[in-house]
C-alpha positions as CSV (number, residue, x, y, z in Angstrom):
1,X,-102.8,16.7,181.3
2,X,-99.1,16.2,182.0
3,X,-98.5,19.8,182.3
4,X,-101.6,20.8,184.7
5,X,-100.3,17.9,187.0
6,X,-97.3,19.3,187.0
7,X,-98.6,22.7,187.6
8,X,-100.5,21.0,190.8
9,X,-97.3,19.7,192.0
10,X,-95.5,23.4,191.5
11,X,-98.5,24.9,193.3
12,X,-98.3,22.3,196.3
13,X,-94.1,22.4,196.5
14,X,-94.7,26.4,196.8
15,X,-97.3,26.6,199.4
16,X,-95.4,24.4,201.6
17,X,-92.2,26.6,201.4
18,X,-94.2,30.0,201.6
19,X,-95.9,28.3,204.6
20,X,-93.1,27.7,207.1
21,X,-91.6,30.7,206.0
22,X,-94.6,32.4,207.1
23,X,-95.1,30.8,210.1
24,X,-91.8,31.5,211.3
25,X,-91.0,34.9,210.3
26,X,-94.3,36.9,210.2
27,X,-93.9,37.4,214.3
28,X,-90.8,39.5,213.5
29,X,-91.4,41.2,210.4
30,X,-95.4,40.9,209.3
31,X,-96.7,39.4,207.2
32,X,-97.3,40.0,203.2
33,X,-99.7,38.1,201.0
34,X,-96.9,39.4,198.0
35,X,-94.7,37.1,199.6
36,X,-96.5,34.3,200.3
37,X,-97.5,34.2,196.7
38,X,-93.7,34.6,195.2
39,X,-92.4,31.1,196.4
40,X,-95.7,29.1,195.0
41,X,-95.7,31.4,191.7
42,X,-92.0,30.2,191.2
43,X,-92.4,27.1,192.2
44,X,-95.4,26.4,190.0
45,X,-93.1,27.8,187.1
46,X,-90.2,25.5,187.7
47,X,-92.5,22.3,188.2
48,X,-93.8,23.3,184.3
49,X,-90.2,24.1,183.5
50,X,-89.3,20.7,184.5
51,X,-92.0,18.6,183.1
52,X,-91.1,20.7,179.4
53,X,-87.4,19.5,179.8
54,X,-87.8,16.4,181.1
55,X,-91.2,15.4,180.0
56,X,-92.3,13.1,183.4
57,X,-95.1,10.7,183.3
58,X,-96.8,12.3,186.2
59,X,-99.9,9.9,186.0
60,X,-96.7,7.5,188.1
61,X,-96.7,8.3,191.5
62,X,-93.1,8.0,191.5
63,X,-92.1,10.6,189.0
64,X,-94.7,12.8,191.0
65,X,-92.5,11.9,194.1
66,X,-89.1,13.0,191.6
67,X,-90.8,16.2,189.9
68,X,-92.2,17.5,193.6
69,X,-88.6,17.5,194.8
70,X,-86.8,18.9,191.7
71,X,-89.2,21.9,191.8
72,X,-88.6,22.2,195.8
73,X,-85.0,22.6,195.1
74,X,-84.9,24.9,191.9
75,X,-87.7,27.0,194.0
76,X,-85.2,27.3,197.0
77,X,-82.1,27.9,195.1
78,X,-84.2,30.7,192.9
79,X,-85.1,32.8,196.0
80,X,-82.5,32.4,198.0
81,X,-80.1,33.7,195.1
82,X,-81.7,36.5,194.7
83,X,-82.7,37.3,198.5
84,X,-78.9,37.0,198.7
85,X,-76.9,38.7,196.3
86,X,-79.4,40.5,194.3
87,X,-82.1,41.8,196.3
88,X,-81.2,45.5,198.4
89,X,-83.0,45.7,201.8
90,X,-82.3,47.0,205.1
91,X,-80.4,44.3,207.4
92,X,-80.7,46.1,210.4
93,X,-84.0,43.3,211.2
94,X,-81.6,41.0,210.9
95,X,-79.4,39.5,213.7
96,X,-77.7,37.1,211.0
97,X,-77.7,39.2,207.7
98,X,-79.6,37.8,204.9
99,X,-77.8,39.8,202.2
100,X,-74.1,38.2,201.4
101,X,-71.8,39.0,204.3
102,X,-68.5,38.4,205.0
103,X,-67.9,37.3,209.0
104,X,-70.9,39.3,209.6
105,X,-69.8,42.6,207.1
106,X,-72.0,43.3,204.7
107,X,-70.8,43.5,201.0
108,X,-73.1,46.5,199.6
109,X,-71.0,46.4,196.4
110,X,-73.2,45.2,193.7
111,X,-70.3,43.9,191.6
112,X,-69.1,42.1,194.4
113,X,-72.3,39.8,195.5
114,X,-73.3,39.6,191.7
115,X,-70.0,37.9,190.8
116,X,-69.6,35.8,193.7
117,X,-73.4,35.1,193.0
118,X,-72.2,33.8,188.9
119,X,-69.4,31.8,190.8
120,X,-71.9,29.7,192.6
121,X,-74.4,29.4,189.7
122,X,-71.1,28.2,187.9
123,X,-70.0,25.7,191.2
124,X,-73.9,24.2,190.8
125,X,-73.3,23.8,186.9
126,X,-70.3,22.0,187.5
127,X,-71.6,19.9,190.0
128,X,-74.5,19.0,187.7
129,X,-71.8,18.2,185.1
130,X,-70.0,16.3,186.8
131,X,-73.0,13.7,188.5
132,X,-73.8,13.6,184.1
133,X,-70.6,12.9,183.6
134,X,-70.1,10.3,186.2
135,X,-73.5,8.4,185.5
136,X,-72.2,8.3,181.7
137,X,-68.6,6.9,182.3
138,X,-70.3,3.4,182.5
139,X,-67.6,3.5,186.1
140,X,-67.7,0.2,187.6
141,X,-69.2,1.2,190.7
142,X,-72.0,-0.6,192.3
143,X,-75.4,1.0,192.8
144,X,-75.3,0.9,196.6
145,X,-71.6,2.9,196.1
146,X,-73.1,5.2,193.5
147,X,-76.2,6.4,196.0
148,X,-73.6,6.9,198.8
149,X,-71.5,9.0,196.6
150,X,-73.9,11.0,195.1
151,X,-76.9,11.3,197.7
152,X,-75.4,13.5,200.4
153,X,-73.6,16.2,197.4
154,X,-76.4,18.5,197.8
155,X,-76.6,18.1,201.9
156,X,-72.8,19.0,201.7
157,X,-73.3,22.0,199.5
158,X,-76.3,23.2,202.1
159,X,-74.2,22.4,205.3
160,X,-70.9,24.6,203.5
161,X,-73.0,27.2,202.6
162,X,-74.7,27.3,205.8
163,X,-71.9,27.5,208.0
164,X,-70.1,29.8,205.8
165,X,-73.2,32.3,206.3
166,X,-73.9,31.6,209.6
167,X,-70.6,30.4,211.8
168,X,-69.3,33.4,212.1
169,X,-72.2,34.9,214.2
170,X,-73.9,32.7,216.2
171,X,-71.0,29.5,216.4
172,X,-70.1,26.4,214.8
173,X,-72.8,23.0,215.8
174,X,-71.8,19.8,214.5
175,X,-74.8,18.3,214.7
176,X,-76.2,21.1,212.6
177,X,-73.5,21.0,210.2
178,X,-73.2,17.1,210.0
179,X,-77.6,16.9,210.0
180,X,-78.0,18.2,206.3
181,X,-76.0,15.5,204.8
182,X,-77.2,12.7,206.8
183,X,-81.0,13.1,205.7
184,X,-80.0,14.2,202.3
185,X,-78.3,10.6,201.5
186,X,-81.7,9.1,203.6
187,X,-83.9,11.2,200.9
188,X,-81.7,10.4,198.1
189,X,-82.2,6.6,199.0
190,X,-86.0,6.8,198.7
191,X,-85.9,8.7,195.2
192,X,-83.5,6.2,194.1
193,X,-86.2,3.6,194.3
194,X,-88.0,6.3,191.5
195,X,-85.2,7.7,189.7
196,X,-82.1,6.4,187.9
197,X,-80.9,9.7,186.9
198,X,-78.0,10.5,189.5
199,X,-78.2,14.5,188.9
200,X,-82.3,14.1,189.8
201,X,-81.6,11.9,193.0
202,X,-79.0,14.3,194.2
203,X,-81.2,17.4,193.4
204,X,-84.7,15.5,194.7
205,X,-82.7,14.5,198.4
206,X,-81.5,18.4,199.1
207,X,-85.5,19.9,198.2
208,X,-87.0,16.9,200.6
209,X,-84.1,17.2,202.7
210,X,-84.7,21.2,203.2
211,X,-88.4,20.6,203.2
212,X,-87.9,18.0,206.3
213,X,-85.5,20.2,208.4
214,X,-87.6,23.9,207.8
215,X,-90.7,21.6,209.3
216,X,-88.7,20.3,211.8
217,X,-87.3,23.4,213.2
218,X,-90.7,25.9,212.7
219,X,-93.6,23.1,213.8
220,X,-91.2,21.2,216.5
221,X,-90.0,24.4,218.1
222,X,-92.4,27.3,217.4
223,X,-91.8,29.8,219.6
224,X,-87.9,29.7,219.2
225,X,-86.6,32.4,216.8
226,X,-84.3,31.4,213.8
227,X,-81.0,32.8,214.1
228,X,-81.3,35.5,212.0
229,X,-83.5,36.7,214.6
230,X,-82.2,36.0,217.8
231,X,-82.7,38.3,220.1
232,X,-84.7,40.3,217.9
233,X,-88.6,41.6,219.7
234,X,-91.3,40.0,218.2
235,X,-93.0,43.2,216.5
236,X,-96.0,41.8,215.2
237,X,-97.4,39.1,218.3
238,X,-101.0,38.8,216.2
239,X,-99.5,36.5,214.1
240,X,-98.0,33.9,216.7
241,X,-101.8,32.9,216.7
242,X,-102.9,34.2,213.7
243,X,-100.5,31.6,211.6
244,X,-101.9,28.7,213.3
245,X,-104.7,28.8,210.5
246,X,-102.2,27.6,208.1
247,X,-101.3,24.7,209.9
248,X,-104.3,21.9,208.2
249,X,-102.5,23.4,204.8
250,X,-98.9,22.3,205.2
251,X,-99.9,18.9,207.2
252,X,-102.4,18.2,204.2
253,X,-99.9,19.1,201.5
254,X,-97.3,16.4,204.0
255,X,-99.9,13.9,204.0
256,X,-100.0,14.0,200.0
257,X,-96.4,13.4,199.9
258,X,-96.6,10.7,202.1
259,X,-99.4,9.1,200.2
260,X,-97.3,9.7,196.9
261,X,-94.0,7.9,198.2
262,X,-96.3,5.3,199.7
263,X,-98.4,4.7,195.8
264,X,-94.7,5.0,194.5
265,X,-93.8,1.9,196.2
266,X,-96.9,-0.1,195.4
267,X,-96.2,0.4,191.4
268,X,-94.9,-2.4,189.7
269,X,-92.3,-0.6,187.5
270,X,-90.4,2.4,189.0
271,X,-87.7,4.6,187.0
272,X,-88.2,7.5,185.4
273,X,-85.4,8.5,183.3
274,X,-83.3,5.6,181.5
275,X,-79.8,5.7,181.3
276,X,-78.9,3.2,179.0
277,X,-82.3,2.2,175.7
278,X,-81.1,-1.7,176.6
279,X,-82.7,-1.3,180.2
280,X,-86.1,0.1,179.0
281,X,-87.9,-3.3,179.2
282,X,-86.6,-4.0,182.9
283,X,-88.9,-3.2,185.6
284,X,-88.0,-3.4,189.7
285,X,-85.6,-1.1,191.9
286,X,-82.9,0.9,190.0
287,X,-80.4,-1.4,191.6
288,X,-80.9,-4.0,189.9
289,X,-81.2,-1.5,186.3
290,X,-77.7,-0.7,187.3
291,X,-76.4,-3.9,187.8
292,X,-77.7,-5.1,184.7
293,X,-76.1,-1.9,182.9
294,X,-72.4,-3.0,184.0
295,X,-73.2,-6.1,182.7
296,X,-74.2,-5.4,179.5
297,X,-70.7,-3.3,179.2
298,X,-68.7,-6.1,180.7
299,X,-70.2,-8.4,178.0
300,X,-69.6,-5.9,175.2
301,X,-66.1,-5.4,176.3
């Protein structure tokens, strides 16, 4: 049961990504049910992925809340990897190149993008590491610290990578450099109240955190084009009406998360992965899980 929940969850996470990527691209470059399909196939494999490694009890709305953000992440990270250093297409669509670019040149040398593509694989891992390796110090920091310090590491990494891509073409906004890392740590506050494992609260606030800006820019401004299409004619104007059919889809598929952070609250024991076996009795906010964990060192040492 476990693993069909979670393959409901991969499902959902996908649809809403292929969704606002469909509703904001197909005007410019059609429309392809092969694509559509691709995000919510990988998705619904990472959301199995996860359950296997983790093993979530998804009949908790909470680790529902964690697994549908994990798999939103992994998904993103998956495509756009390969949309970027491994994938060959013609860029000439493109105002802002999709494929890695340097200051707006295009690197065509596979050896190039697929090395700089193992350096950021490594970067991640080592980020990943190091939140693991910080949550099992035992440091004295207090729970309120810890969120501050770890929630926003995945908005960082989105805004740098961003800007990297796309300053050198259309300009540097510090509202849209500065925006990522503001909602992540807001996200990664939320799944705190779910999750005491620091790698899956930094992970779960970057997939809700790209989840809530992609719905903010393509359902709050529609008819603006993203920047890598700016200026670009819209080839294909049956779908500017023609996407509006998806529209009950990706506000149903919000309402469910809505209603699952909203049942997640209402349970009377949250957390999902214990750090510490001492703390598995406890019940209540991870905060006070945390505070109880420096304790028990302090009373050890």
């Amino acid at each position: 049961m476990s693993f069909a929940i979670a393959l409901a969850v991969g499902v959902l996470a996908g649809a809403h990504t292929a969704t606002w990527g469909m509703y904001k691209d197909s005007p410019y470059e059609g429309f392809a049910w092969r694509r559509y399909f691709r995000s919510i196939v990988v998705s619904a494999l990472a959301a199995v992925a996860w359950e296997a490694a983790v093993g979530f009890d998804l009949a908790s709305a909470g680790a529902r809340v964690v697994l549908f953000g994990l798999t939103y992440v992994t998904e993103r990270g998956l495509v756009e990897l390969y949309k970027t250093y491994l994938r060959e297409e013609d860029q000439s669509k493109y105002f802002i190149p999709m494929q890695f670019h340097v200051m707006g040149r295009i690197v065509h040398s596979r050896r190039i993008r697929w090395s700089v593509a193992t350096g950021w694989v490594a970067a991640v891992l080592a980020v990943a590491w190091g939140l693991r390796a910080f949550q099992g110090s035992g440091a004295g920091v207090p729970a309120w610290a810890a969120v501050l310090l770890i929630g926003s590491i995945g908005g960082w990494l989105s805004a740098f990578g961003g800007a990297f891509k796309d300053a050198p073409i259309e300009g540097f906004e510090t509202f849209k450099f500065f925006r990522s890392p503001v909602v992540a740590l807001l996200w990664s506050a939320v799944v705190a109240c779910f999750s005491r494992d620091y790698l899956h609260i930094a992970l779960c606030g970057l997939g809700y955190t790209v989840a809530t800006i992609e719905t903010y820019k393509t359902f709050f401004f529609p008819n603006k084009p993203r920047g890598k299409f700016a200026g670009k004619p819209i080839r294909f104007p049956f779908f500017l009406t023609w996407r509006y059919r998806f529209a009950p889809l990706y506000a149903a598929i919000w309402l469910a998360i809505v209603f699952n952070v909203a049942a997640a609250f209402a349970e009377p024991s949250r957390g999902l992965v214990e750090p510490a076996r001492e703390l598995g009795a406890l019940t209540g906010p991870p905060w006070i899980h945390l505070a109880a964990r420096a304790d028990l060192r302090s009373r050890r040492g």
